[in-house]
C-alpha positions, -999 to 999 in steps of 0.1 A, spaced: -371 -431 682 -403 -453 691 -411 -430 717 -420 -404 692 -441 -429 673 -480 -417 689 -492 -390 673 -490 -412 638 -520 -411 614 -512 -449 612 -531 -456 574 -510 -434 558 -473 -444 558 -447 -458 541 -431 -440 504 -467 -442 481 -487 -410 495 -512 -397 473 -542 -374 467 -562 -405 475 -546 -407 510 -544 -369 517 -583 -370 509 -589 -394 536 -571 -374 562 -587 -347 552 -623 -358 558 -614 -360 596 -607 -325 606 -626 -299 621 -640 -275 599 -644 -259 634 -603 -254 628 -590 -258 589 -605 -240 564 -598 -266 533 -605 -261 498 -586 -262 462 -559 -240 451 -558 -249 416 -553 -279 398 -528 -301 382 -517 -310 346 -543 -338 349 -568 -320 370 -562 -333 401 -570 -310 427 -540 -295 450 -558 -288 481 -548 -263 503 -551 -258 541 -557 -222 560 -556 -225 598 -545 -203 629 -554 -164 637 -520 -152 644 -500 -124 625 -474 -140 617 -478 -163 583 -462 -197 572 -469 -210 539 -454 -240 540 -456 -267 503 -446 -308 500 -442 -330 478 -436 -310 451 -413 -339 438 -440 -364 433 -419 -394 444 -407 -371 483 -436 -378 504 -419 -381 541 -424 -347 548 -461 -353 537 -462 -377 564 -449 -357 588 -474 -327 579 -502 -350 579 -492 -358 615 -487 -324 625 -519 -319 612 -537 -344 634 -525 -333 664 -534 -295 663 -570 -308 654 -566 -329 684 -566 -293 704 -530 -296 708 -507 -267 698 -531 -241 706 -507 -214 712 -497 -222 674 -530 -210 666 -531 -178 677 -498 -169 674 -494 -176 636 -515 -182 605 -509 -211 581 -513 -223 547 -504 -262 537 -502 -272 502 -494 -308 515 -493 -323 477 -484 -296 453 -474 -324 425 -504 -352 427 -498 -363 396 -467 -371 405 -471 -385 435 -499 -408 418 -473 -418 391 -445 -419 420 -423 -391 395 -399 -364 409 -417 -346 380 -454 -336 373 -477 -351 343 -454 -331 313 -424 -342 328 -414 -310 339 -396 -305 375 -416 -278 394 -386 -270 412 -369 -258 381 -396 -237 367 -399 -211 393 -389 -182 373 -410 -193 339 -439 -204 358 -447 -227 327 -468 -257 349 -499 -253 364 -486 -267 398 -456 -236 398 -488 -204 389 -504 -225 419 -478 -219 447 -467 -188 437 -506 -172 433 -506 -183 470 -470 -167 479 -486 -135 463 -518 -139 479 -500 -145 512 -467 -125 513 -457 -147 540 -433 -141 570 -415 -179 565 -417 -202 537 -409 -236 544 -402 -259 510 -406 -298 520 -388 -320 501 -368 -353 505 -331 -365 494 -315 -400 487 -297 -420 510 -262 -413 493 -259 -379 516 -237 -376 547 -234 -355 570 -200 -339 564 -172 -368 559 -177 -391 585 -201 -424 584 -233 -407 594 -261 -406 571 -278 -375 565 -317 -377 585 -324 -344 584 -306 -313 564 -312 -279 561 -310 -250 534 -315 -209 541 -316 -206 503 -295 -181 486 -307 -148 467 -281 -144 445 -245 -163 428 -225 -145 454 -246 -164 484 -245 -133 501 -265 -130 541 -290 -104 543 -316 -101 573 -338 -124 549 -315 -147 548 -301 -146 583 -332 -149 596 -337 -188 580 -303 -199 592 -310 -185 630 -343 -209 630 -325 -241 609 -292 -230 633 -323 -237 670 -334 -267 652 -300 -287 643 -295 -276 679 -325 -297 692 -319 -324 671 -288 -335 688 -301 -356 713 -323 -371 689 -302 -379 655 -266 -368 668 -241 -363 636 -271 -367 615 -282 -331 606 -270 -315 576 -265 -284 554 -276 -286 522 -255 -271 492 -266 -235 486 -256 -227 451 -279 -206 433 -303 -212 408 -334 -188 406 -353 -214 386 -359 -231 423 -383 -220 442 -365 -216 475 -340 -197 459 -367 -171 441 -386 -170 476 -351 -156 492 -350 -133 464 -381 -120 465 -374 -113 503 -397 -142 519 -376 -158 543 -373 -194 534 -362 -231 553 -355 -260 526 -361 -292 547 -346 -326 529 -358 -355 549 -329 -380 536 -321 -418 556 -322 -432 593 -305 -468 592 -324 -493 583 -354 -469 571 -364 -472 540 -399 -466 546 -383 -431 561 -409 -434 591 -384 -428 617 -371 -396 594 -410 -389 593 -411 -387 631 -377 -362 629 -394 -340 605 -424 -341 626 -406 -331 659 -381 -305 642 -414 -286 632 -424 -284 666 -391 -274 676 -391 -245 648 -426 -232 653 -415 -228 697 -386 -210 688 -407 -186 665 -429 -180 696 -401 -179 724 -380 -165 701 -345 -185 714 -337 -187 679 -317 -156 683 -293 -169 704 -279 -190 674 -257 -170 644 -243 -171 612 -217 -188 628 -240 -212 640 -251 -220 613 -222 -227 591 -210 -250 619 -239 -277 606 -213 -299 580 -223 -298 546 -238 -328 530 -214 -349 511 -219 -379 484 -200 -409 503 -230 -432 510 -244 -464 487 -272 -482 496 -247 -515 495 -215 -521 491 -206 -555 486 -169 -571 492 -151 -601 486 -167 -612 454 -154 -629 420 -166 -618 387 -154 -639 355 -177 -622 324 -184 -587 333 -152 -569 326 -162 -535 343 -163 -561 380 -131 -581 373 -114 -544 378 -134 -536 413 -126 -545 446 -162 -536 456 -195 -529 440 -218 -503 449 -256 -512 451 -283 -486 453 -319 -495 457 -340 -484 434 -376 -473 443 -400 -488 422 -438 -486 418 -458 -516 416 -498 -523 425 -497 -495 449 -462 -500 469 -428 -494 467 -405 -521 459 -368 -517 466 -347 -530 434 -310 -534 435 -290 -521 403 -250 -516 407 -246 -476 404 -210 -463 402 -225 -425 395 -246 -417 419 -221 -417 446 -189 -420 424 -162 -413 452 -185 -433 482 -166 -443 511 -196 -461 528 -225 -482 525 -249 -484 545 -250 -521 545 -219 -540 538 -217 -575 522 -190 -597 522 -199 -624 495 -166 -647 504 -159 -650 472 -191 -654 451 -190 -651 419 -214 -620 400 -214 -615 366 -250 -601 362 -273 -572 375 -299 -597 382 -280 -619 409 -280 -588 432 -315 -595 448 -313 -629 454 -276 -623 475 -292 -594 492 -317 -615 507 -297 -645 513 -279 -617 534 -305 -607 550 
């Protein structure tokens, strides 16, 4: 994936992506190109800036991190971003218009929260509309009537890409309209783009695309886009081994949104069908973070019945970064087949939550 690594925005990386960051960026583009300015504001007043760009007929509104604590697809916008105000992309510009809300939640991306400041989650309050941050996006939905909504979000590393041992990078939802999950031209539409993108992917992350579960629930947002006719692509940037900063996900999100907005102008995307894509395997819960083996356990009577313990790493928020904290989770993934590192601790005795860091790291 390092070849992909050029068209970074190099200060802003990593998990912690804030207002304070997108601000930056934003300072650098050419008015000459992005028409920037505030679509509302948040519980606590922070603005949520929003980005108009490109002439063309065809309109993509396209929203991240509206879980304050799922910023890869920020980073990937933010990218994206850069290199059309480079002067690359300029067919994009003519050919469609946009409109970026890149941080719909910055007050929970400033707290690092899935949820805003009144601890609601914006992607359950699409049909009650009772945040600030949900009137926001859909004011610009009605304002826009868009031709594709794309909903940016990121999932944990316990996803796999059908059964087998490959993590899910990149997965992919045409929401549902309603609780029979029917396919209408809406609808069919998404899944012929996300069906050309998983395509393009395979030389890139093979066996690591997925489909994400598509039961309904109009209280989220992709879910009451489909229903309200606005075709709509759920991208959940999830783990590349070893990636925990999810900077080589970033770079897949970056390059499948080339990939999808190419297809929109060749229009290949309707060589690929339903069948298509229902052939991308579901995601499935078999992944922990760690599993480690081989281990002795003479207080903790939960561990004296377990041949393995799973470890996940919990993401935690400290002076401005991201620390990674181990904490033994039998209910995230509760059936997991895999880790994606495995420790064999020949024997070692564990009795408490807090010898986990110091065996990680003796592990290396």
């Amino acid at each position: 994936m390092s070849a992909f690594n050029n068209y970074r925005v190099q200060n802003i990386a990593k998990r912690y992506i804030t207002n304070q960051h997108l601000e930056s960026f934003l300072e650098t583009l050419n008015p000459g190109i992005f028409h920037i300015n505030e679509a509302g504001k948040s519980v606590l007043k922070q603005p949520i800036y929003r980005l108009d760009f490109g002439t063309g007929s065809f309109k993509i509104v396209l929203w991240s991190q509206m879980h304050g604590n799922e910023a890869t697809t920020t980073k990937a916008v933010i990218d994206l971003l850069n290199e059309i105000n480079q002067g690359k992309y300029t067919e994009w510009l003519t050919n469609f218009s946009f409109t970026f809300l890149p941080i719909l939640n910055p007050d929970g991306a400033q707290a690092y929260t899935r949820v805003n400041a009144n601890n609601v989650d914006l992607n359950r309050d699409s049909k009650d509309l009772t945040q600030p941050e949900s009137r926001v996006l859909r004011a610009v939905l009605e304002e826009i009537k868009p031709d594709l909504a794309l909903n940016m979000h990121d999932q944990r590393t316990i996803f796999s890409v059908g059964s087998e041992a490959h993590p899910a990078t990149l997965s992919f939802l045409a929401p549902s309209f309603n609780e029979n999950r029917d396919v209408n031209e809406v609808r069919l539409f998404a899944m012929q783009l996300i069906a050309k993108m998983a395509n393009d992917l395979k030389t890139i992350i093979p066996n690591q695309v997925g489909r994400f579960d598509d039961s309904f629930n109009i209280n989220c947002i992709g879910d009451m886009c489909t229903s309200l006719n606005v075709p709509t692509i759920l991208f959940e940037a999830g783990h590349y081994p070893d990636d925990y900063d999810r900077e080589i996900t970033r770079d897949v999100v970056f390059i499948s949104l080339k990939y999808l907005f190419n297809s929109l102008i060749l229009q290949n995307y309707k060589d690929f069908t339903l069948g298509d894509y229902l052939k991308i395997p579901e995601n499935e819960k078999n992944f922990v973070d760690v599993v480690i083996e081989n281990f002795s356990s003479s207080t903790d009577e939960l561990l004296k019945k377990c041949k393995k313990i799973p470890v996940q790493l919990r993401e935690v928020l400290k002076n401005g970064k991201i620390e990674f904290h181990p904490a033994i989770d039998f209910n995230s993934a509760p059936n997991f087949k895999y880790g994606h590192r495995i420790l064999n601790v020949n024997g070692l005795e564990i009795n408490f939550e807090k010898d986990l860091q110091k065996i990680i790291q003796k592990k290396g």
